[in-house]
N, CA, C and O atoms as a GROMACS GRO file, in nm:
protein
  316
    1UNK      N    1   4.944   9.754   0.911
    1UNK     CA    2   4.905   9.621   0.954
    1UNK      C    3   4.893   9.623   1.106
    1UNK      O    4   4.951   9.696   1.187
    2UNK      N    5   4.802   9.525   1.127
    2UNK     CA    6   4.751   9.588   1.291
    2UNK      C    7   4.900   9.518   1.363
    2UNK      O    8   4.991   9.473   1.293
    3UNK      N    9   4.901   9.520   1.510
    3UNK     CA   10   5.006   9.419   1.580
    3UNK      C   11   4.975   9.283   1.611
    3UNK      O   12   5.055   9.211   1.670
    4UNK      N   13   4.869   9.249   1.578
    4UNK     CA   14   4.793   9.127   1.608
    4UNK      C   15   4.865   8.997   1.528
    4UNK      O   16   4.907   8.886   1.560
    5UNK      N   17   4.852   9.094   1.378
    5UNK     CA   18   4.814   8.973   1.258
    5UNK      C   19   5.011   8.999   1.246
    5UNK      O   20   5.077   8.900   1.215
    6UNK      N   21   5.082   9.127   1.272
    6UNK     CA   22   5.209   9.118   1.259
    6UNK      C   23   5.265   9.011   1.356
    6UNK      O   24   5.346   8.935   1.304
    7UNK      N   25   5.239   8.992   1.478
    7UNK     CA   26   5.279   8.910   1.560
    7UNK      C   27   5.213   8.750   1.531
    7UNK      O   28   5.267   8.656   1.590
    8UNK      N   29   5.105   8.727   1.447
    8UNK     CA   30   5.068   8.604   1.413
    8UNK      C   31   5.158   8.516   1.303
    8UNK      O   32   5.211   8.405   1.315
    9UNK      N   33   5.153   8.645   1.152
    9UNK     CA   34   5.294   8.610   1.080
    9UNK      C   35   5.389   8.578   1.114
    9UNK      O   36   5.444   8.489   1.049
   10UNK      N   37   5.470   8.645   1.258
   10UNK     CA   38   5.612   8.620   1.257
   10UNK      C   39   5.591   8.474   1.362
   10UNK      O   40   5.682   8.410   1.415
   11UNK      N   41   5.477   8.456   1.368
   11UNK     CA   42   5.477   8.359   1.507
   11UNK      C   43   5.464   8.225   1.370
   11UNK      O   44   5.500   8.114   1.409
   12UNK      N   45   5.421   8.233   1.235
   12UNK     CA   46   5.413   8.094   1.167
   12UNK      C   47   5.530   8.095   1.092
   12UNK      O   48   5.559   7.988   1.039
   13UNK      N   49   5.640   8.236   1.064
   13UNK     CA   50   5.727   8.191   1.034
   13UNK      C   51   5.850   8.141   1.135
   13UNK      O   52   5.965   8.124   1.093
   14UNK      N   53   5.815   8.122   1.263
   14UNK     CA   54   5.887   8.065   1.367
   14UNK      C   55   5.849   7.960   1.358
   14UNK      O   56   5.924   7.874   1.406
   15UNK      N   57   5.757   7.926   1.314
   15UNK     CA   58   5.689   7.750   1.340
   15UNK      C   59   5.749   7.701   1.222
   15UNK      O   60   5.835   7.613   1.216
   16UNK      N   61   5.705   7.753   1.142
   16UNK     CA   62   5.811   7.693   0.995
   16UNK      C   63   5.946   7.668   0.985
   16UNK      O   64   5.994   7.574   0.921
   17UNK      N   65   6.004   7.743   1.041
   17UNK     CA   66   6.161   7.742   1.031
   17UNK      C   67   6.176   7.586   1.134
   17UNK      O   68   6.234   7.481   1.108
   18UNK      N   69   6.095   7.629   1.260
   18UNK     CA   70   6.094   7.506   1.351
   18UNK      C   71   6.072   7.362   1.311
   18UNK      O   72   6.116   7.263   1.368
   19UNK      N   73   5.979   7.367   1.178
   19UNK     CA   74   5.962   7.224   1.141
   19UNK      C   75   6.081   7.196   1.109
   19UNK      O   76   6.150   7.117   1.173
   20UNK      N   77   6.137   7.285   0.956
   20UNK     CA   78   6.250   7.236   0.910
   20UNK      C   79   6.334   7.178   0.978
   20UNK      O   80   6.371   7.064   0.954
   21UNK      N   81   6.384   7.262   1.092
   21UNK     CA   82   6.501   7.231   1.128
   21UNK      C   83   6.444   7.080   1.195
   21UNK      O   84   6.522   6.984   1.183
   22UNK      N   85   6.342   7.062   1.248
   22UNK     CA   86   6.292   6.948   1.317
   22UNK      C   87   6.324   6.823   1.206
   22UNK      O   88   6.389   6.722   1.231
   23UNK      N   89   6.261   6.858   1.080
   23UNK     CA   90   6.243   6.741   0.994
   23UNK      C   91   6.374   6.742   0.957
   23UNK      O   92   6.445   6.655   1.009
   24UNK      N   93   6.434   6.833   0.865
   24UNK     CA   94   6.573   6.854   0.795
   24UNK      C   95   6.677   6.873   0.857
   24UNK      O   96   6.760   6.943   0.798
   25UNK      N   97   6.709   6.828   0.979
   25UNK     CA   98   6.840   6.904   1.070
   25UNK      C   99   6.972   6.874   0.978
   25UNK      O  100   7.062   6.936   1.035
   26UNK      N  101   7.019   6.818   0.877
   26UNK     CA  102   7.138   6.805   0.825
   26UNK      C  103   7.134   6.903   0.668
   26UNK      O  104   7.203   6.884   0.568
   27UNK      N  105   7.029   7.011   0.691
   27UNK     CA  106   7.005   7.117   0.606
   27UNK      C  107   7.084   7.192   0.607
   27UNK      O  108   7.151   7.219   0.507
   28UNK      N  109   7.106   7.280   0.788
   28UNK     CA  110   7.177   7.369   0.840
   28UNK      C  111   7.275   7.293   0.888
   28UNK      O  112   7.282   7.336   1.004
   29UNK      N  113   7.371   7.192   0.877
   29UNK     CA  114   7.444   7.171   0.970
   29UNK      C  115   7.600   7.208   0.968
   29UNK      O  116   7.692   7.182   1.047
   30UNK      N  117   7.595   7.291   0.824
   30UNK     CA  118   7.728   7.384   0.783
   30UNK      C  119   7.712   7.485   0.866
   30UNK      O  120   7.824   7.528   0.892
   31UNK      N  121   7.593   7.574   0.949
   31UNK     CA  122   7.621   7.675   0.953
   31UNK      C  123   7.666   7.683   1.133
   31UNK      O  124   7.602   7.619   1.216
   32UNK      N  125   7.763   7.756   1.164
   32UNK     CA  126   7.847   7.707   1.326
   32UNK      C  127   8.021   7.663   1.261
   32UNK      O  128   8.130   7.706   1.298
   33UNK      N  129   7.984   7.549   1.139
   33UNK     CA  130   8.149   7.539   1.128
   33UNK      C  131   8.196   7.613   0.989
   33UNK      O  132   8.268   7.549   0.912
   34UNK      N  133   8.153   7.754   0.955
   34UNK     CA  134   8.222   7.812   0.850
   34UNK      C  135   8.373   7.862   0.866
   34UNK      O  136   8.432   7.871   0.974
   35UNK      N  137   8.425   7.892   0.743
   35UNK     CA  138   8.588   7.913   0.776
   35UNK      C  139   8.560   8.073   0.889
   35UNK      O  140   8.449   8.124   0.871
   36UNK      N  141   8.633   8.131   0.973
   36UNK     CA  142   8.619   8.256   1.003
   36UNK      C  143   8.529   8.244   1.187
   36UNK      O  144   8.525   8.319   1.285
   37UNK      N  145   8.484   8.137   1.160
   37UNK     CA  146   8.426   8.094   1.325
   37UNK      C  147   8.493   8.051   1.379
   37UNK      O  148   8.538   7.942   1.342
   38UNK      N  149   8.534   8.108   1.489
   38UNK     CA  150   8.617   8.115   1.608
   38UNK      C  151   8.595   8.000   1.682
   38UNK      O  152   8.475   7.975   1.673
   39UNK      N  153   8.679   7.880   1.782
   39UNK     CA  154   8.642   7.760   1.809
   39UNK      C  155   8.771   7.698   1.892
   39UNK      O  156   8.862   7.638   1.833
   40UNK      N  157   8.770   7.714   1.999
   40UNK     CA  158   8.868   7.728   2.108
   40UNK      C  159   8.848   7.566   2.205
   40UNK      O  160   8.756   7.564   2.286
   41UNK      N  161   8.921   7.463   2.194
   41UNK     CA  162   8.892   7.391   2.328
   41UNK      C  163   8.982   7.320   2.365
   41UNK      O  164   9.038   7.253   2.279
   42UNK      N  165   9.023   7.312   2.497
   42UNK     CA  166   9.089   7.339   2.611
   42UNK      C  167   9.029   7.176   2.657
   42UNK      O  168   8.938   7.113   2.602
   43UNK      N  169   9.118   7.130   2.784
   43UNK     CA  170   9.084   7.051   2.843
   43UNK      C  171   8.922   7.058   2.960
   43UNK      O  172   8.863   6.957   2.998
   44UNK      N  173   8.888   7.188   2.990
   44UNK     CA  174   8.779   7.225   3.060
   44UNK      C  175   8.704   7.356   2.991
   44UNK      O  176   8.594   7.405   3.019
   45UNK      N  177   8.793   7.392   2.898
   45UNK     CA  178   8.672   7.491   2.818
   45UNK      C  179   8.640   7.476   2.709
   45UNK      O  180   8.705   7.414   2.625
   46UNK      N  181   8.497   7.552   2.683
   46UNK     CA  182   8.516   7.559   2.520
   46UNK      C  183   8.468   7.700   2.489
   46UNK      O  184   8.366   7.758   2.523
   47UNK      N  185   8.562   7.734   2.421
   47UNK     CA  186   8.466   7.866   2.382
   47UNK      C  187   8.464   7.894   2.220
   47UNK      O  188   8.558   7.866   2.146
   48UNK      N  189   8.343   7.952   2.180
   48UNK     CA  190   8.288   7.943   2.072
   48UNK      C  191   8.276   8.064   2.003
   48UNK      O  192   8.187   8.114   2.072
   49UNK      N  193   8.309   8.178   1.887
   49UNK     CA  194   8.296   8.288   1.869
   49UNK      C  195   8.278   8.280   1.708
   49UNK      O  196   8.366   8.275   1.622
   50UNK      N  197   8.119   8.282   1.690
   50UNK     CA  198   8.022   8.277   1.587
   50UNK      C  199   8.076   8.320   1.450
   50UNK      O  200   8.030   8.253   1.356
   51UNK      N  201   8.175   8.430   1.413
   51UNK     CA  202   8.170   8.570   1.346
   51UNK      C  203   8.150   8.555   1.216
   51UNK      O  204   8.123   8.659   1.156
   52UNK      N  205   8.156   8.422   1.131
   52UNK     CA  206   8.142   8.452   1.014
   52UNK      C  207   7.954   8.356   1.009
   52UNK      O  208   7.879   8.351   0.912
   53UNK      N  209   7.944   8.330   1.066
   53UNK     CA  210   7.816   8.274   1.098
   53UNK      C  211   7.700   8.370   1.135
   53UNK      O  212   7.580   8.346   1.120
   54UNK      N  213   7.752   8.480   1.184
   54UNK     CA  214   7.668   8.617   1.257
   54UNK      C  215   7.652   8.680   1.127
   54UNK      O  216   7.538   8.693   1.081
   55UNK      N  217   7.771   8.726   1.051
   55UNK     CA  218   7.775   8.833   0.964
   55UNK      C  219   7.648   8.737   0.850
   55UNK      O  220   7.540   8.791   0.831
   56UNK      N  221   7.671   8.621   0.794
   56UNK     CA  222   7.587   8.523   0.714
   56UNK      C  223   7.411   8.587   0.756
   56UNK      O  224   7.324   8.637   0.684
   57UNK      N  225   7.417   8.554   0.915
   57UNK     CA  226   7.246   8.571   0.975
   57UNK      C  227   7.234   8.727   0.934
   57UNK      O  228   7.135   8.743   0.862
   58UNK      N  229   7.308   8.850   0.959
   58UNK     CA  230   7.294   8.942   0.970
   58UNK      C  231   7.252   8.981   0.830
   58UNK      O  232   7.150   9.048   0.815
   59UNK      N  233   7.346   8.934   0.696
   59UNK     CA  234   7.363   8.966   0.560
   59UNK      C  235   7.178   8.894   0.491
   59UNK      O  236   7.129   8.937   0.386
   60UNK      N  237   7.123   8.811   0.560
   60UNK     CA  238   7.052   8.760   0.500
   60UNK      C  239   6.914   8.850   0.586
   60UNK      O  240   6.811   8.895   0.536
   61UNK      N  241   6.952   8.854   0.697
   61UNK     CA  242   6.842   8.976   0.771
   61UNK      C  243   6.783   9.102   0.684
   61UNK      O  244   6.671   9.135   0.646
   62UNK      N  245   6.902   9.148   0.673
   62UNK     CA  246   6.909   9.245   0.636
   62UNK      C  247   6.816   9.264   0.474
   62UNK      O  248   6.713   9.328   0.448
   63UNK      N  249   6.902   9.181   0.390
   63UNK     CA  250   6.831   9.166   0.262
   63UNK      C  251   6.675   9.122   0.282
   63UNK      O  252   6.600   9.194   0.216
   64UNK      N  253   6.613   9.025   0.353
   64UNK     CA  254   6.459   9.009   0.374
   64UNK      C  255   6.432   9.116   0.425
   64UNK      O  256   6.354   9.176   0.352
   65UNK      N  257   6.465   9.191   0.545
   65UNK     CA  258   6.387   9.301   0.593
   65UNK      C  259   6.387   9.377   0.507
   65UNK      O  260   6.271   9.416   0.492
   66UNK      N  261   6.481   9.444   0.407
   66UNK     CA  262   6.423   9.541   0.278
   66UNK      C  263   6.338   9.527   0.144
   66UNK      O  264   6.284   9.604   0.065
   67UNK      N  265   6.354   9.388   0.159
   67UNK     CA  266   6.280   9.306   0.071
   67UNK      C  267   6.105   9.293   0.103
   67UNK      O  268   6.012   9.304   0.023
   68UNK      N  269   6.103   9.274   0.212
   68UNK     CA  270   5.971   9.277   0.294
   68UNK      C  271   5.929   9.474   0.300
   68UNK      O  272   5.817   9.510   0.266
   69UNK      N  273   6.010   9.552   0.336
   69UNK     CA  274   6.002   9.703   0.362
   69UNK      C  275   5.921   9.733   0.203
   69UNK      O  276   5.805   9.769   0.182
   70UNK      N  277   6.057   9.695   0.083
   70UNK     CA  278   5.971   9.724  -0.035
   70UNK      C  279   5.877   9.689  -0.105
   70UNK      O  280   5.817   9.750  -0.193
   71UNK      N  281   5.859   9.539  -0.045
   71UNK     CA  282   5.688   9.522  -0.103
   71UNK      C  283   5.575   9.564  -0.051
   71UNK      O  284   5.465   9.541  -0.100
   72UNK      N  285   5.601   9.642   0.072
   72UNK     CA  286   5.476   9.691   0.193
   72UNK      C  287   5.481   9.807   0.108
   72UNK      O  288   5.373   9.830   0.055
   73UNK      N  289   5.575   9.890   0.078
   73UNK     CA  290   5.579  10.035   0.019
   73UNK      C  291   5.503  10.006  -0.127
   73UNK      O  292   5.386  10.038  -0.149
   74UNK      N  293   5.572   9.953  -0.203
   74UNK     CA  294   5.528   9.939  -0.353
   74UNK      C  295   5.390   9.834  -0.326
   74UNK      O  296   5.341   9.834  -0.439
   75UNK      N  297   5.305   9.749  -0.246
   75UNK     CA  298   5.190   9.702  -0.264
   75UNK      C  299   5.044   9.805  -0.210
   75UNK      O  300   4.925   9.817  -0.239
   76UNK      N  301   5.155   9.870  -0.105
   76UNK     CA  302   5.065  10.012  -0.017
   76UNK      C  303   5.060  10.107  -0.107
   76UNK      O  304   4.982  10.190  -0.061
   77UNK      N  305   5.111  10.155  -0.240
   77UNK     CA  306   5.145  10.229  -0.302
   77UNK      C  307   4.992  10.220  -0.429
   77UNK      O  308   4.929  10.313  -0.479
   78UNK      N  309   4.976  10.092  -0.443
   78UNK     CA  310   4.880  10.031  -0.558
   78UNK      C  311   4.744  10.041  -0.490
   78UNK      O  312   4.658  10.112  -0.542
   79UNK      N  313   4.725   9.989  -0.404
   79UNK     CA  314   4.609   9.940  -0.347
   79UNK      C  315   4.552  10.094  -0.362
   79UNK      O  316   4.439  10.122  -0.324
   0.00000   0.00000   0.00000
């Protein structure tokens, strides 16, 4: 696939995700306070440490990018 049309795809699934969250914001609004996220505040700080929220983005990355890998292989495979 050229870099053109790869960078056009990922540019409408950025716009998509963008509506949602635009239209639906109380869709995602579990994800930040899962059990395992770190959440510290102080009279002048706050500090915030993602980790079970990261591993969630990472676990679901992961599964689409092979998911996407094996339909390029098995549709490149047919054609």
């Amino acid at each position: 696939m050229e870099l053109g049309r790869l960078l056009i795809l990922w540019g409408l699934i950025l716009v998509g995700v963008g509506v949602v969250l635009v239209l639906a914001p109380k869709l995602f609004a579990w994800f930040g306070h899962l059990p395992g996220d770190i959440r510290i505040e102080r009279d002048n700080v706050r500090v915030y440490i993602p980790v079970t929220s990261m591993l969630v983005v990472s676990l679901l990355l992961t599964v689409g990018l092979n998911l996407i890998a094996w339909l390029m292989r098995w549709w490149g495979g047919k054609v």
